[in-house]
Legacy VTK file of the C-alpha trace (Angstrom):
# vtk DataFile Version 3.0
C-alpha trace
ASCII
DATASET POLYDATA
POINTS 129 float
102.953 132.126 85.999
101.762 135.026 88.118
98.871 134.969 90.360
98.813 138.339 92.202
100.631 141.040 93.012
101.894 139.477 96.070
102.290 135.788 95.200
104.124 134.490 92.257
104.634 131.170 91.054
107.464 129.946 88.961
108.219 126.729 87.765
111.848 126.020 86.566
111.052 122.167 86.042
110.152 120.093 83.176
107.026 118.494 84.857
103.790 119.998 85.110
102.683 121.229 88.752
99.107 119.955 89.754
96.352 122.852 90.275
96.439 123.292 94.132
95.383 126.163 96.241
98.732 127.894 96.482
97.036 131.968 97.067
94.536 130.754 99.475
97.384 128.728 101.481
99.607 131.872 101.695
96.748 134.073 102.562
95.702 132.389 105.607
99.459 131.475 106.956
100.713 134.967 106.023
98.130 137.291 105.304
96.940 139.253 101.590
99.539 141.654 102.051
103.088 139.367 102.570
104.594 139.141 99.454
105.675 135.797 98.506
107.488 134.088 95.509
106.990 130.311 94.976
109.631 128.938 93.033
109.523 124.783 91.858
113.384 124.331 90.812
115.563 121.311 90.033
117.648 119.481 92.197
120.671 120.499 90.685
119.548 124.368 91.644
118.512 123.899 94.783
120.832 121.041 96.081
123.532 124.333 94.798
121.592 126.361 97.162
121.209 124.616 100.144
125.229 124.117 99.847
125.677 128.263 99.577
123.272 129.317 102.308
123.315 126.854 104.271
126.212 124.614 103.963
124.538 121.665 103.788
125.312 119.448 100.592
122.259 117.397 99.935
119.316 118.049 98.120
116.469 119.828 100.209
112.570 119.445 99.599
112.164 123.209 100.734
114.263 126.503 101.287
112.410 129.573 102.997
114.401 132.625 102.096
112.782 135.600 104.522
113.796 138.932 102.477
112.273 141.297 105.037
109.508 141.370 107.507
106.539 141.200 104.670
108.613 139.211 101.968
110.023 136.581 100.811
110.844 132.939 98.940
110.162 129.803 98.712
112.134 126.661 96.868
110.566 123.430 96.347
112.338 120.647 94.664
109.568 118.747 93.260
111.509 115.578 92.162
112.334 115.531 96.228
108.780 116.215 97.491
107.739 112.988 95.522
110.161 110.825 96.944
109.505 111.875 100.143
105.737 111.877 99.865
105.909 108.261 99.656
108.009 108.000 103.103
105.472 110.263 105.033
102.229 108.009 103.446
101.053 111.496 101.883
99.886 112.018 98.403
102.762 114.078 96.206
99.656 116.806 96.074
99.061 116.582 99.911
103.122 116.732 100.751
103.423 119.594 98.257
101.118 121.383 100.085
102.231 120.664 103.398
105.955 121.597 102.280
104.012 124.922 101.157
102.981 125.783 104.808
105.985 124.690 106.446
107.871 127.335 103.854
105.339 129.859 104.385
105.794 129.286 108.248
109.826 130.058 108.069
109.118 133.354 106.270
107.365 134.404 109.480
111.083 134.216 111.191
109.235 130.880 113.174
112.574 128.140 113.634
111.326 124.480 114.050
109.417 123.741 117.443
106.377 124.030 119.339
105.252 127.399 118.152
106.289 126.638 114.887
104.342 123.232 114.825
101.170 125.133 116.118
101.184 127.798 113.298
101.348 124.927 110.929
98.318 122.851 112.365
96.466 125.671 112.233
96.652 126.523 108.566
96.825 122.735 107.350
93.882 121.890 109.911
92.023 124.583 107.395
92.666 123.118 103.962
92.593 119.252 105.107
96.251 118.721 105.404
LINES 1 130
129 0 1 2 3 4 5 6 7 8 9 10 11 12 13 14 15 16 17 18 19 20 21 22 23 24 25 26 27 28 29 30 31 32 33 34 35 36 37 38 39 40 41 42 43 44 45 46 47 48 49 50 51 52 53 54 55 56 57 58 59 60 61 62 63 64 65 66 67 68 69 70 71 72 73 74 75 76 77 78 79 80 81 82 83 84 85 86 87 88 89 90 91 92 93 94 95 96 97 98 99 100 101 102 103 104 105 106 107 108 109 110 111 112 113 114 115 116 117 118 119 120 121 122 123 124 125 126 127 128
């Protein structure tokens, strides 16, 4: 499914993916012109993944992939977002959307921590997050 020229979305699951506001997300994090791909994938692909870039063998809920300073992707493992929505107390829409931002957030070269945490409250602050 293709929404622009600079976001993509491509889902390489079974299940359907609820109607969420994936463009407007990505334009406010990152801006009309970063180009991103969003990519929903199985476990199996992106448990494989996670082992091969990262070395870490377990199944991730999302992998940023930065591809240069105004691209990149994004991997989210839906079956994993749902499981883990229920541990945060989020709705599997809400938690797919925050997974979004913190994805989104990565491909801005930001590593987990305070400036990291304040780019992400400011874009989920704007879509109720």
């Amino acid at each position: 499914m293709k929404e622009n020229e600079n976001f993509t979305i491509t889902n390489l699951t079974k299940g359907r993916l609820p109607s969420l506001p994936f463009t407007q997300i990505k334009e406010k994090a990152l801006g009309k012109d970063f180009v991103v791909s969003l990519v929903f994938a199985p476990a199996s692909k992106t448990k494989k993944m996670n082992l091969i870039y990262r070395e870490k063998d377990k199944t991730p809920n999302v992998l940023s992939f930065p591809l240069s300073k105004n691209e990149g992707e994004i991997f989210i493992t839906p079956t994993e977002a749902k499981k883990q929505a229920k541990k945060f107390g989020r709705s599997y829409e809400n938690f797919l959307q925050f997974l979004f931002i913190h994805g989104l957030i990565h491909l801005n070269r930001l590593d987990h921590g305070d400036e990291m945490e304040k780019e992400e409250k400011r874009v989920r602050k704007e879509f109720g997050i």
